[in-house]
N, C-alpha and C positions, 0 to 999 in steps of 0.2 A: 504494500500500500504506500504510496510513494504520496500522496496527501490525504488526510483526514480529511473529509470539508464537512462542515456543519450545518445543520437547519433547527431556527429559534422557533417554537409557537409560544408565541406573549410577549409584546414589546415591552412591557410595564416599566416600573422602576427596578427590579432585580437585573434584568434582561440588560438595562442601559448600561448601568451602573457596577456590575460583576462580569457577567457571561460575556457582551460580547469585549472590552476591553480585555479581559483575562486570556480568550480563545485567542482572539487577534495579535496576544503576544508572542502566543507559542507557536517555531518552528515546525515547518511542516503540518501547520493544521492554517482551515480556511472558511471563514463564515459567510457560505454563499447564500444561504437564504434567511427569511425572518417571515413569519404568517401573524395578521392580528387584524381582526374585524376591525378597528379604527383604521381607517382609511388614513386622517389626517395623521394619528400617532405613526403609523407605517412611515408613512410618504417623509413625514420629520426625519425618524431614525436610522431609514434607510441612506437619506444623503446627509446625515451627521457620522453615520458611519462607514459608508462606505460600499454596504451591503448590495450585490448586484440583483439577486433576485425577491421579490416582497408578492406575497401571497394573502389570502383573507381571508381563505378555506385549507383548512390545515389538512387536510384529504391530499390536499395536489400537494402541499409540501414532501409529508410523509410517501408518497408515493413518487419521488421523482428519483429516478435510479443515479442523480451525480451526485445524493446524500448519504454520507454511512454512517451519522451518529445527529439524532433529535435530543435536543434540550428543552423541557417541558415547564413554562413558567406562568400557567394560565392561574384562574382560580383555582381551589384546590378542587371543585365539583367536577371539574374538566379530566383531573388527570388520568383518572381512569381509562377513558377511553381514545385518550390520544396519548397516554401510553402504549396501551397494546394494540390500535391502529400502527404506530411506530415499529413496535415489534415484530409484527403479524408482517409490514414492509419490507424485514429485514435491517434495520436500523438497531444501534445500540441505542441506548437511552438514557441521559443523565435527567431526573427528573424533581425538582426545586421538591422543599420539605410541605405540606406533611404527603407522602407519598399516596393516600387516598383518604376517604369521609370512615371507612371501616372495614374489618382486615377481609370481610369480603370482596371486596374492589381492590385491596393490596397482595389477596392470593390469584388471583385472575393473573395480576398483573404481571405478578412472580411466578405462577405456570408457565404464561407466556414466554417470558425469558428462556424457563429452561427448555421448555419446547421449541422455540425458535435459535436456541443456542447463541444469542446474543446476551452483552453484557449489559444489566441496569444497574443504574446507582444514585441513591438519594442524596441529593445535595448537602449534607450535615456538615454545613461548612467546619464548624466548632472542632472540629475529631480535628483539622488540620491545624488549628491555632500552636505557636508555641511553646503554651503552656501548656496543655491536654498533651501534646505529642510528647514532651517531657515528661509529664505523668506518667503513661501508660507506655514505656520503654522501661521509666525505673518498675511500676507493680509487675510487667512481664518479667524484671529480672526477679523479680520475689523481695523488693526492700520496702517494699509495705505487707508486706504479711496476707491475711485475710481481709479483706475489704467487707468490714461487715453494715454497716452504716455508712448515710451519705444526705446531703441535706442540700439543695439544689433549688435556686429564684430565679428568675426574670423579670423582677420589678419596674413599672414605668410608673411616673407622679402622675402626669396626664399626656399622655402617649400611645392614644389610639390611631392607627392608622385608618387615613384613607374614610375617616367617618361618613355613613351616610351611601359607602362604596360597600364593593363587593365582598372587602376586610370582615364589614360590621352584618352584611347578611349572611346569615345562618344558611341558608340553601345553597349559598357560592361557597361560603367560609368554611362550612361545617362546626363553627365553633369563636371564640375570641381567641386570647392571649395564650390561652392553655393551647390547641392544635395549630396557631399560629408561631409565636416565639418558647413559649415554655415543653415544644417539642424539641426546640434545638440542645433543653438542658438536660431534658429528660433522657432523647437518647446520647450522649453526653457521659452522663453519671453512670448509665447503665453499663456503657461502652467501657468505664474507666474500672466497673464492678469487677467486670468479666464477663458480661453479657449472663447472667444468673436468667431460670427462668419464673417470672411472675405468675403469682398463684390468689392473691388475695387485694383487691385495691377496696381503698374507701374516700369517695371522694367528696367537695362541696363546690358550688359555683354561688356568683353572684354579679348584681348588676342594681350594684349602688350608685353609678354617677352620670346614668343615662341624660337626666336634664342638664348637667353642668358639662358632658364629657364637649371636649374639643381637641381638632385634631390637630395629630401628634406629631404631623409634617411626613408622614412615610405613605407612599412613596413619593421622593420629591416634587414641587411642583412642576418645574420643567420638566416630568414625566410623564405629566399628567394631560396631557394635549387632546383635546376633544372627546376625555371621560367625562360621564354622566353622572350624577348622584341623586338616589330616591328619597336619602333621608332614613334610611331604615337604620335602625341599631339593636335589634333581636338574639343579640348572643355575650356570653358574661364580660365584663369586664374583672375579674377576677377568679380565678380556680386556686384550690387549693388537693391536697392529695397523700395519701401514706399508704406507701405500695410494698408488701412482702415477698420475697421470695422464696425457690423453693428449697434455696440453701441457708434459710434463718435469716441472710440478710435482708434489709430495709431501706426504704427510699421515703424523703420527704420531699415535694414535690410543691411548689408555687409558683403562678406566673400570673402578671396583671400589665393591662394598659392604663388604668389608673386606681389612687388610691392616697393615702395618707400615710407615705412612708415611706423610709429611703428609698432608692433606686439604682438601677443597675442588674448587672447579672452575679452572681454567689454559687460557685461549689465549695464544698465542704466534703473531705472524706476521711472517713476513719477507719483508718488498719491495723492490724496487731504489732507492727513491727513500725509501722510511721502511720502520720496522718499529714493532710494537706488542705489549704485554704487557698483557694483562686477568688478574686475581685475584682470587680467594676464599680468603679464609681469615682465620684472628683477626686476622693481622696485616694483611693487604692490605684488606679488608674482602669487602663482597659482590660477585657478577658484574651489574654494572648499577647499585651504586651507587659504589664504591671501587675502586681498584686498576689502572684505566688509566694507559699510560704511553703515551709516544708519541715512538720513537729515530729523531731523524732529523737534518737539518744544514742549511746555511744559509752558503753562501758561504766552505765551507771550515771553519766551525766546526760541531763535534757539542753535537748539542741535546737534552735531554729536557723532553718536556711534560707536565706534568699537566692535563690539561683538566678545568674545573669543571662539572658537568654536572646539569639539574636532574633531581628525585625524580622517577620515574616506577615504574608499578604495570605491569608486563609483561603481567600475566592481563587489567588493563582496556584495554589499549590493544589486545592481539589480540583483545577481544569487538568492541569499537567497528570496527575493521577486518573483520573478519566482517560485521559488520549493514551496513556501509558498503557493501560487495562486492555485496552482497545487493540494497538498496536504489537504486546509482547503477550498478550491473551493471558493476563492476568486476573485472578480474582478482585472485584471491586474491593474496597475498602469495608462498604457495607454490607453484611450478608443475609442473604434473605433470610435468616431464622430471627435477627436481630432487626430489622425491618419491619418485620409483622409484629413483633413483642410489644416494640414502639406504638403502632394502631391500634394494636388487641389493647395496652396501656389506657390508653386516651380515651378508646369508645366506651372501657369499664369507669372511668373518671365523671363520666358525662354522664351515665347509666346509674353509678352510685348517687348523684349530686339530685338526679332525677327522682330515682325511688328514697332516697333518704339514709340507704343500708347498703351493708359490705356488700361488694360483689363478689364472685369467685371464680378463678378464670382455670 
């Protein structure tokens, strides 16, 4: 394969802003096409960027034989089936978080793959940060022990996206902050666990700031060129969660677009042999550039480390891993059992918060 070339469906603000800058950097790969019912948002980012071919029916993208890998950035109601349209094409699939509405539409998805012997992968940018990839090198060697406990936020003050958009409706969204950003932490923590497999969730939701909520600037407005907004806001602005597994270990689990309370992203983990504290926020700084700690000991003395760690860009390390997977037919980073845990997670979160009582998975 002497070039990769690329086709986007969803110009959005992910699309602008990661994917295609990130592709467009990397040697040997080529973003020829972009599909997105806005006409106007097309026609913008196709001559901002450069892209030669613009579609509006994701059909004829996925089905054009000079494409070998879809990147899928629609609502998340969408990706169902213009993933496995993608697949079913022959096409690899890198496909933005949360990978479907419920792990029914996330097992289709993931038959598909092995059935058609193409590579998919969830965009969980986070797994690439500096500091997770520092994590979960040291717990592979064994210097965090058992990872039995883990406590995990995505906190936003007033940081709803896109209010009044496809973010805040329930039928496009599947959900607010929880399937939106508190997916990135979740599978995240879980990834840093050892991927354990979940047996018990008990969760809550709420939507305390619907008359005050205002939006939270995402996705930028310059990305936002001839979107519509009905005004609807149907889905929590806060989750909460404590999810067991079936190795004893435990996950706390929160994410909000808004609220009365710090803000930022928080893991927390605790092992037998170390623990660790990653942060976000003005003071801590960002997740992946600032704020790891590292509590552990040494011959009877208690120790914290701060490890210096270099700059890295999350969006171009998981494109170069994509085209890598692709090219040297390697296993994605994500693996489908760790994929579906993630969704099976979420829909039990929504379902607890619903009937009031534990679910059991």
């Amino acid at each position: 394969m002497e070039k990769v070339k690329i086709g986007i469906i969803g110009a959005g603000g992910i699309t602008q802003y990661a994917h295609i800058p990130c592709f467009q950097k990397l040697e040997g790969v080529e973003v020829v096409a972009i599909c997105d019912p806005n006409e106007l948002k097309l026609k913008e980012v196709t001559e901002k960027s450069g892209i030669p071919q613009k579609f509006t029916d994701y059909q004829k993208l996925v089905s054009s034989e000079e494409i070998d890998a879809v990147i899928v950035c629609t609502p998340n109601a969408f990706h169902r089936e213009q993933a496995v349209a993608a697949l079913r094409s022959g096409k690899h699939v890198l496909c933005e978080k949360p990978v479907a509405l419920n792990s029914k539409e996330a097992n289709e998805i993931l038959k598909t793959a092995e059935e058609k012997n193409k590579k998919f992968m969830v965009a969980f940018c986070h797994r690439f940060d500096n500091t997770t990839q520092f994590l979960k090198k040291s717990i592979d060697r064994g210097e965090f022990g058992e990872i039995y406990y883990a406590k995990a936020s995505y906190l936003r003050r007033r940081g709803i996206p896109g209010l009044g958009g496809w973010f805040t409706t329930k039928k496009f969204s599947g959900g607010g902050p929880l399937i939106d950003c508190g997916v990135h932490m979740l599978d995240t923590a879980i990834w840093l666990m050892g991927s354990p497999e979940p047996v018990e969730v008990i969760g809550s939701a709420y939507n305390k700031f619907k008359t005050e909520a205002t939006d939270g600037g995402w996705p930028p407005s310059s990305s936002r060129t001839g979107d519509k907004y009905s005004g609807t806001f149907d889905v929590e602005d806060l989750a909460t969660s404590f999810i067991k597994f079936a190795n004893g270990a435990t996950l706390f689990l929160e994410a909000s677009w808004a609220g009365n309370s710090e803000q930022g992203l928080f893991l927390r983990l605790f092992g037998t042999k170390s623990g660790a504290r990653v942060g976000q926020s003005e003071e801590e700084g960002k997740m992946g550039e600032k704020g790891l700690k590292v509590f552990t000991g040494k011959q009877g003395d208690l120790m914290d480390i701060s490890p210096i760690l270099p700059d890295v860009n999350p969006y171009e390390k998981q494109a170069a891993h994509f085209i890598e997977c692709i090219r040297e037919n390697k296993e994605p980073i994500t693996k489908p059992k760790e994929i579906l845990n993630v969704v099976k997670i979420i829909e039990a979160i929504y379902l607890s918060a619903e009937k009031g009582e534990e679910v059991k998975l």
